[in-house]
C-alpha positions as CSV (number, residue, x, y, z in Angstrom):
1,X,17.3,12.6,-4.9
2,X,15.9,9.3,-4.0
3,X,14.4,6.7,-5.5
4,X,12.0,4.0,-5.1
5,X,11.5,1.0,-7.2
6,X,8.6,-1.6,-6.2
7,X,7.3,-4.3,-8.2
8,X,4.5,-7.0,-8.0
9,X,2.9,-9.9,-10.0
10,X,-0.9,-9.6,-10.1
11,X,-2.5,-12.5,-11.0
12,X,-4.8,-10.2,-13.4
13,X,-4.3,-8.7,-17.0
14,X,-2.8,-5.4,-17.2
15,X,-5.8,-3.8,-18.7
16,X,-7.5,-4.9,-15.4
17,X,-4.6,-3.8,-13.2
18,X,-4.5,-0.6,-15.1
19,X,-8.9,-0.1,-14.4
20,X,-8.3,0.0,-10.7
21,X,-5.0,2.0,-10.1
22,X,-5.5,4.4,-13.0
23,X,-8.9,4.8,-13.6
24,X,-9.9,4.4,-10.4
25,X,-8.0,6.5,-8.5
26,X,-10.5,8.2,-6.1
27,X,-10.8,4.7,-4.6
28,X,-7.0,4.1,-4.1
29,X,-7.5,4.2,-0.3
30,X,-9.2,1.4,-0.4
31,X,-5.7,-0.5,-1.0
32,X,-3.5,2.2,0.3
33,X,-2.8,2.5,3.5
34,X,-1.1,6.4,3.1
35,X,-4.2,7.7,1.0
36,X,-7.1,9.2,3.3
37,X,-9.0,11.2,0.1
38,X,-7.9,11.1,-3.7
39,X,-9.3,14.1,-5.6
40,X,-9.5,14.4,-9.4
41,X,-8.8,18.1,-9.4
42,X,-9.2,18.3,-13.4
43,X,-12.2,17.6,-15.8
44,X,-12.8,14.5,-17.3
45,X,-11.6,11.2,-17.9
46,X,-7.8,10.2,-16.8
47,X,-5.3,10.8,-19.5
48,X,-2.6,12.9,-20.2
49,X,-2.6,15.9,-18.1
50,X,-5.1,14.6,-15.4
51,X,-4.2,16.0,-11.7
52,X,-5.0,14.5,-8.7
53,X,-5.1,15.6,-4.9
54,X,-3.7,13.1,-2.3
55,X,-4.4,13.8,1.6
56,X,-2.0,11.9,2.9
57,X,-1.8,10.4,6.3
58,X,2.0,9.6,6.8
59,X,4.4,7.7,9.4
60,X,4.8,9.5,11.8
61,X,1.4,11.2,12.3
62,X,2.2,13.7,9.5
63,X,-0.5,14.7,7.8
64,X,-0.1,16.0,4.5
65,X,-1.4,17.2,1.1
66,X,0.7,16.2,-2.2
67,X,-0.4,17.3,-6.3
68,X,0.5,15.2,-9.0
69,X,-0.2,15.5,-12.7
70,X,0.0,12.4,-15.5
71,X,2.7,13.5,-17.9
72,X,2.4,10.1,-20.1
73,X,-1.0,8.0,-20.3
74,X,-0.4,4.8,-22.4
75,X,-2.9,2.7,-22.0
76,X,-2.9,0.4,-20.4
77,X,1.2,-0.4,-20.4
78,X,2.2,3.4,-18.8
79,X,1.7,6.0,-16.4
80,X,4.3,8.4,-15.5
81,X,4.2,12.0,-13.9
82,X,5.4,14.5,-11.7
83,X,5.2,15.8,-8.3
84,X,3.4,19.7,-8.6
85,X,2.6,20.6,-5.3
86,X,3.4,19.5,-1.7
87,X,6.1,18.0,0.6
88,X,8.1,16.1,-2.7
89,X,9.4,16.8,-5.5
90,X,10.4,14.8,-8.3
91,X,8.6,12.2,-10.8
92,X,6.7,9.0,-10.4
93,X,5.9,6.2,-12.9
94,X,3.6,2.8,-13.2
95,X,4.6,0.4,-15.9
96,X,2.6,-2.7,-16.8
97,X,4.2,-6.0,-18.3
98,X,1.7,-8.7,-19.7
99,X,3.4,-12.2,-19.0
100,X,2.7,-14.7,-21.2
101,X,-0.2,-16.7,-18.7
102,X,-2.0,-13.3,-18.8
103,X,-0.9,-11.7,-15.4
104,X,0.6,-8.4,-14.8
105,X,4.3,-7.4,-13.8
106,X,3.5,-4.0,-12.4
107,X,6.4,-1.8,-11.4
108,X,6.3,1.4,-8.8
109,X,9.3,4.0,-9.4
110,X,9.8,7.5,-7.6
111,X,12.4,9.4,-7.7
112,X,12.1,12.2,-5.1
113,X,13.3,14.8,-2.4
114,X,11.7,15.7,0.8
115,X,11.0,19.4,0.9
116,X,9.1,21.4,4.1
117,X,8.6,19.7,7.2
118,X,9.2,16.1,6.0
119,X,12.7,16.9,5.2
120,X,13.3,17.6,8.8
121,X,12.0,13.9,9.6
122,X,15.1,12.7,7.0
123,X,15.7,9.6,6.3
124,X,13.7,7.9,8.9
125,X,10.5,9.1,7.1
126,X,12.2,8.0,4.2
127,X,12.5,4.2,5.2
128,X,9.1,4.0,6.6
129,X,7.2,5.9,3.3
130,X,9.3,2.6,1.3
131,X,8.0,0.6,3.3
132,X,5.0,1.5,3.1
133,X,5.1,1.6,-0.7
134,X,5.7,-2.1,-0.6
135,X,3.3,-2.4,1.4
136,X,0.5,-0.8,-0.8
137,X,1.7,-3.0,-3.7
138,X,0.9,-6.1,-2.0
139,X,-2.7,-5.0,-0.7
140,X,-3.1,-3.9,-4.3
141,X,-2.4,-7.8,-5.6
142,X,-4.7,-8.8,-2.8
143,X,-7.6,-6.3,-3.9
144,X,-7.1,-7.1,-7.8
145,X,-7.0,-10.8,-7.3
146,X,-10.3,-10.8,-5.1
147,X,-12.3,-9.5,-8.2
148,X,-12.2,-5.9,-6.1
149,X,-12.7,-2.2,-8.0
150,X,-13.6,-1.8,-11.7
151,X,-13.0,-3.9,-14.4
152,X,-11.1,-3.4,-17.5
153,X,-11.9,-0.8,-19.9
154,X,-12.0,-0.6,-23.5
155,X,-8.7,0.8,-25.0
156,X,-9.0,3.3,-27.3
């Protein structure tokens, strides 16, 4: 298994952190660069249970299609799931930290295995999918900060 572990500061509050990555997930390609289409493949608002399509264009030139449903939904502090369908397995989570000026400490963590054709691209594909990870995380700060994608919600 291997793991992943990102983080950023977002000069925003986490509710408004939260809007655009968990909320707004069909529009996730508009700050990650791996994310061609996002499909929300269940009814109704995101919560607990919610699945998601991702067409995935990858290092490489692969091309691929990954399933994920939200196991936890806490609003707006955690997000955490599991890989259902596609080239990895394993879980993923989000967790937001409110720091005391109001911004948000958000943290990326994956823990995962290549299966199918990926896992023949190793640990190159591997390096390069971190990478791009980190990546993502600091268009996300820059898309957040510029006042881009929803704004916070109400919390139930």
């Amino acid at each position: 298994m291997s793991t992943i572990r990102e983080s950023v500061n977002i000069d925003a509050p986490p509710a408004r952190v939260w809007a655009v990555v968990q909320e707004d997930a069909r529009n996730a390609p508009k700050w990650s660069s791996n994310m061609a289409l996002v499909e929300q493949i269940t009814d109704g608002a995101p919560g607990k249970g919610t699945k998601f399509r991702y067409h995935l264009d990858l290092p490489g030139g692969f091309k691929e299609t990954l399933e994920v449903e939200q196991i936890t939904y806490v609003k707006p502090k955690h997000c955490a799931g599991k890989f259902i369908r596609g080239p990895l397995k394993g879980t993923w989570s989000y967790t937001y930290t409110e720091h005391k000026d109001g911004s948000t400490h958000l943290v990326y963590e994956m823990d995962y295995e290549l299966s199918g054709l990926l896992r023949l691209a190793g640990s190159l594909l591997g390096r390069q999918y971190a990478e791009g990870i980190r990546h993502n995380m600091a268009t996300l700060k820059k898309y957040v900060e510029a006042g881009k994608g929803p704004k916070a919600t109400r919390t139930k």
